[in-house]
C-alpha positions in Angstrom: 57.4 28.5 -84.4 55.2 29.5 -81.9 53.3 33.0 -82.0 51.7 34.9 -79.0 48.9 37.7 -79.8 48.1 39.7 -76.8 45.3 42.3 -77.0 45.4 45.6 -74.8 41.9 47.0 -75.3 42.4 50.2 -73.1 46.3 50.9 -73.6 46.0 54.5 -75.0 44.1 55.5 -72.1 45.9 53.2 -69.3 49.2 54.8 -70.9 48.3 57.8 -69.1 47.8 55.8 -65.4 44.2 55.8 -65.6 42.4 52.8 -65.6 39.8 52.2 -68.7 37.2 51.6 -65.5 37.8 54.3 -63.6 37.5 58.2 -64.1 40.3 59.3 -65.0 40.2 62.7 -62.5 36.9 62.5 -60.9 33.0 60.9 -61.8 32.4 64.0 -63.7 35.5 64.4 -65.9 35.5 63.1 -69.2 39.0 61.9 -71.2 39.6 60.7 -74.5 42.5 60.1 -76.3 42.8 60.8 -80.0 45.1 60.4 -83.3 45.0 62.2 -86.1 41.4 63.9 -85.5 39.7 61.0 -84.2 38.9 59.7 -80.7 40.7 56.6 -80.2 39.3 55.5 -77.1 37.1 56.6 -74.9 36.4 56.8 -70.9 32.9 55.4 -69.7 31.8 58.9 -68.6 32.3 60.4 -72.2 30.7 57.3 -73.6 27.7 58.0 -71.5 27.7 61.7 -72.3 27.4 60.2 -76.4 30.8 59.9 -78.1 32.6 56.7 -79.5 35.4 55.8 -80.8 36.3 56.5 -84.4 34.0 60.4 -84.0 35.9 63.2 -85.2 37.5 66.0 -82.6 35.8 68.6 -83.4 32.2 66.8 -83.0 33.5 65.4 -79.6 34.3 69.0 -78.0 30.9 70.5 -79.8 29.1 67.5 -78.0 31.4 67.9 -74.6 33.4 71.4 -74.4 34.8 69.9 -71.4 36.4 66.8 -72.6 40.1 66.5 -71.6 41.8 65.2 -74.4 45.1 63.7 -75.3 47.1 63.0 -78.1 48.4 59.0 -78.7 51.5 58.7 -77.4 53.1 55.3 -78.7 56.5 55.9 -76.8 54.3 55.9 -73.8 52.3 52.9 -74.6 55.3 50.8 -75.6 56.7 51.7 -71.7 53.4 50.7 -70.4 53.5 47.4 -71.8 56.7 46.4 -70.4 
C-alpha cells in the first residue's frame, strides 16, 4: 500500500481566496483566522504587528483592534483542496 501526505501550510487563510503572501484587502489590513479562541494562522502584516499563531482572541484584538478575523471553516477548506 502506498500512502501520500500532503501539507497545506496556509489553507485556513487560502480558504478564504487570499493568498498566505499576500494581504488579504490591502498592505494595511490585518486577517487571522481562528478556532475555538485561538489564532490559527496568521497573515504577514498581523505577524509583523506581533501576534502568532496559537495567542488567544482576545489578546490579538487588545494588541490589533483592527484585525479582521474569521472563524475556520472546514467545509470551505475541504472545497479548496479539490
Amino acid at each position: 500500500m502506498l500512502l501520500i501526505g500532503i501539507h497545506f501550510p496556509s489553507l485556513a487563510i487560502e480558504a478564504f481566496g487570499l493568498a498566505p503572501c499576500a494581504g488579504p484587502c490591502d498592505a494595511d489590513q490585518a486577517f487571522a483566522v481562528c478556532a475555538q479562541g485561538v489564532l490559527l494562522e496568521v497573515c504577514p502584516q498581523a505577524r509583523a504587528q506581533g501576534l502568532s499563531t496559537g495567542m488567544p482572541r482576545a489578546t490579538a484584538l487588545a494588541l490589533l483592534p483592527a484585525l479582521l478575523l474569521r472563524d475556520r471553516d472546514p467545509l470551505r477548506e475541504r472545497d479548496t483542496q479539490m
